[in-house]
C-alpha positions as CSV (number, residue, x, y, z in Angstrom):
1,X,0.0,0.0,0.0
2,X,1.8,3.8,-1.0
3,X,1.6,5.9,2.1
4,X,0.6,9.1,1.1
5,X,2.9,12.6,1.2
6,X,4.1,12.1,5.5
7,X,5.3,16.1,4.8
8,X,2.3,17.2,3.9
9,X,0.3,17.1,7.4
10,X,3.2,18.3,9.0
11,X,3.7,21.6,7.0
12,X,3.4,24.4,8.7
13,X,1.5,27.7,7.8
14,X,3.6,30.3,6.3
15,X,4.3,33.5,7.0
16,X,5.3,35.5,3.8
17,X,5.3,39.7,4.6
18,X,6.5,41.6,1.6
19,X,8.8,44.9,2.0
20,X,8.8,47.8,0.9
21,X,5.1,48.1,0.3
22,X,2.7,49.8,-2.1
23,X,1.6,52.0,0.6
24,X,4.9,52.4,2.4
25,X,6.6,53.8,-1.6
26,X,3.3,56.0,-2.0
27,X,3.8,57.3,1.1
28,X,7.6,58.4,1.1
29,X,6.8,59.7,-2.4
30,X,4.1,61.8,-1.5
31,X,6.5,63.2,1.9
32,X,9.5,63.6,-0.4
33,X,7.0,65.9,-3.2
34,X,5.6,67.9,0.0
35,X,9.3,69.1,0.5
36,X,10.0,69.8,-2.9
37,X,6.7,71.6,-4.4
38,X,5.9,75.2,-2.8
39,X,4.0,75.3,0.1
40,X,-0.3,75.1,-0.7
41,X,0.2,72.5,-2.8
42,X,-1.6,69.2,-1.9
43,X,-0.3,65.6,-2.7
44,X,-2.7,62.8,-3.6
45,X,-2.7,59.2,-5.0
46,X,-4.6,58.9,-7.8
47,X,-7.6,56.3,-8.7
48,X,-8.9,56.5,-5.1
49,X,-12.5,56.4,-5.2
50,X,-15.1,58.4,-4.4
51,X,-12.5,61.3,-3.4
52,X,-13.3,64.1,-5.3
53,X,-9.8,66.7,-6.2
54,X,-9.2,69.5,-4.3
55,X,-9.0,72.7,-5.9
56,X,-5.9,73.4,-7.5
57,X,-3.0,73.3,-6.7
58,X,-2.9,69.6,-6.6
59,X,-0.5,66.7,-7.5
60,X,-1.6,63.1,-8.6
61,X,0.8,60.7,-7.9
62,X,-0.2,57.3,-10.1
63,X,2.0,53.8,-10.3
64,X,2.1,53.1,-13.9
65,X,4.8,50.6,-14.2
66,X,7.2,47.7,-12.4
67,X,10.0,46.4,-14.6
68,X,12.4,43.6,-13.1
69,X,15.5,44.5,-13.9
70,X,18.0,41.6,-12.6
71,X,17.5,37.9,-11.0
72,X,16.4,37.4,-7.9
73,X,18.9,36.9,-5.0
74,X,18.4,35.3,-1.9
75,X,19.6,35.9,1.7
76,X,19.2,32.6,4.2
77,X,19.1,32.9,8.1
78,X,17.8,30.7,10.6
79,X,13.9,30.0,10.3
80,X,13.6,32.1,7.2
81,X,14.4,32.7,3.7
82,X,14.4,36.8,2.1
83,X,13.6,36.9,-2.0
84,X,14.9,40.3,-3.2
85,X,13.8,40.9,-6.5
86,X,15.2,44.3,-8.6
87,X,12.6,46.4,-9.6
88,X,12.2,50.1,-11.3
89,X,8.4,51.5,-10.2
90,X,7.9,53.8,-12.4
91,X,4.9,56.7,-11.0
92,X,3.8,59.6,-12.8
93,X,2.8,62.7,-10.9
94,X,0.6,64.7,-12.9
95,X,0.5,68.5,-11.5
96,X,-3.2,70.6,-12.0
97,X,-2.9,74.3,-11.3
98,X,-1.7,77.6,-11.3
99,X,2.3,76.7,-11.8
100,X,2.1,73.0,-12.7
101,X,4.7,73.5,-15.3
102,X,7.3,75.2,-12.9
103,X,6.3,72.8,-10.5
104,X,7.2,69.8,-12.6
105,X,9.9,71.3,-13.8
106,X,11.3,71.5,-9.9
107,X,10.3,67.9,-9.6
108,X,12.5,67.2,-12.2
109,X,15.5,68.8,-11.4
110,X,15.2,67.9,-7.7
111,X,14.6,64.0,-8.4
112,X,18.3,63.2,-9.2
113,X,20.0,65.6,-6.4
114,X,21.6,64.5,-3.9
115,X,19.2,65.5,-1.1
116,X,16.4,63.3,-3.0
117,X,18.8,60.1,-2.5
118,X,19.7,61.2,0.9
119,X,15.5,61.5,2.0
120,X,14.4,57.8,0.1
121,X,18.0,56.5,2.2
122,X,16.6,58.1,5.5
123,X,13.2,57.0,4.9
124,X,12.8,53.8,2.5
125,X,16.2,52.4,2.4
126,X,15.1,50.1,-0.2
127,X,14.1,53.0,-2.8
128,X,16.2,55.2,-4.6
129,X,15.5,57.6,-6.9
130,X,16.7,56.6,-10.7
131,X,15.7,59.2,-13.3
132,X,12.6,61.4,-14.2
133,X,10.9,61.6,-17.8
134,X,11.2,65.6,-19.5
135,X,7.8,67.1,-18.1
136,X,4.8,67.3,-20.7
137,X,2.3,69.6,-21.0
138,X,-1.6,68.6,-20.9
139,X,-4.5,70.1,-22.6
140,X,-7.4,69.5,-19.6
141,X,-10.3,71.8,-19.1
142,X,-12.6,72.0,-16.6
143,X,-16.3,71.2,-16.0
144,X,-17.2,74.5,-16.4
145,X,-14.8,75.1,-20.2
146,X,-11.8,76.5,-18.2
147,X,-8.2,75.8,-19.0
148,X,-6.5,74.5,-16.0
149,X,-2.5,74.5,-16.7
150,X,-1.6,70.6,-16.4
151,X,1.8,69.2,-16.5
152,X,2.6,65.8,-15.8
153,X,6.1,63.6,-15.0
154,X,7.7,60.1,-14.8
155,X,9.6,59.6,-11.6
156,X,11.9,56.0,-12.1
157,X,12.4,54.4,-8.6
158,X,14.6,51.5,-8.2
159,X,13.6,49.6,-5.7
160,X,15.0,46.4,-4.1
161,X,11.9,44.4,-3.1
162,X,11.6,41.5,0.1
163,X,9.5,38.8,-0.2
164,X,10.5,37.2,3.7
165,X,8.9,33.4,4.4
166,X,9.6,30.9,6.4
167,X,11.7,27.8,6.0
168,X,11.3,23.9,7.0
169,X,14.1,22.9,8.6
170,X,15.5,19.3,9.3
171,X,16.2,19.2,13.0
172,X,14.4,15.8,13.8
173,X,14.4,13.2,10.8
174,X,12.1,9.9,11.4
175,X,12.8,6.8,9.2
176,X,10.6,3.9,9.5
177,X,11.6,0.3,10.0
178,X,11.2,-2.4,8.3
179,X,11.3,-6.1,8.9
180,X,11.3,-8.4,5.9
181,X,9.3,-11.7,7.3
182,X,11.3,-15.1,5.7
183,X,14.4,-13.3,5.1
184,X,16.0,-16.0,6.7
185,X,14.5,-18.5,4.2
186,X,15.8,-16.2,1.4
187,X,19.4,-16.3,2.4
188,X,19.1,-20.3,3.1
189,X,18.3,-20.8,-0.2
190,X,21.0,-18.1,-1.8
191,X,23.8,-19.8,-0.2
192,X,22.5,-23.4,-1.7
């Protein structure tokens, strides 16, 4: 009779937490455009629902891409197993308002500095800014048949994600026994 799979009782549930997150990047992108865009402006992430704009100034920040952009590595410790896998995220923040082309201009300029590495180091190790697309310009009018100046960007992020799970281990193995009935008989009749 085949026994069926003895591991597969025994598994245990895992734990698999995933670092940075969607909302942790969002977040640190949205802080780091606060410091760089004049003061009134407000910072959003788009395709929220039921959350109507605010009146402008405003910036959308959107994720519109994730490109792998090496193999996977793997760090080991004792009860668990990190997959890093080597992304760019790319997010396009899309300025409404009075000043949306200066602004995204600043955004621009600003993205590859120094200080912008410095903030993602400080607060999302695992991010750091890569490059940032030549603003464009928008043609967007209003409910009520106004222009409202529009300007949009591509902010590149590189960003080294964790997938962290955990790991069987063999610490106790278990083999069964097993005694062959006649094999006395067997060997009488080999040596004959």
């Amino acid at each position: 009779m085949a026994q069926g799979d003895c591991y597969a009782a025994n598994r245990t549930a895992t734990n698999i937490q995933l670092t940075p997150t969607e909302p942790q990047i969002m977040k640190a992108l949205g802080d780091w455009l606060e410091t760089v865009l004049p003061s009134g402006w407000v910072v959003l992430q788009a395709q929220q629902n039921r959350a109507t704009p605010p009146i402008p100034p405003f910036a959308l920040m959107q994720i519109i891409s994730r490109k792998r952009v090496a193999t996977n590595s793997r760090e080991y410790h004792d009860q668990s197993v990190t997959i890093i896998q080597s992304l760019v995220m790319t997010i396009q923040v899309t300025l409404y308002g009075t000043g949306a082309g200066d602004g995204a201009v600043q955004l621009n300029t600003a993205w590859r500095d120094h200080d912008a590495v410095a903030f993602f180091r400080d607060v999302l190790p695992e991010a750091a800014p890569l490059y940032g697309s030549e603003p464009r310009q928008h043609p967007f009018t209003t409910a009520e048949k106004q222009y409202e100046d529009t300007w949009s960007l591509d902010l590149a992020l590189h960003i080294n994600s964790r997938i962290t799970r955990s790991v069987e281990s063999a610490i106790q193995l278990s083999m069964p026994s097993t005694r062959i009935v006649g094999a006395d008989r067997l060997t009488d009749e080999v040596d004959r």
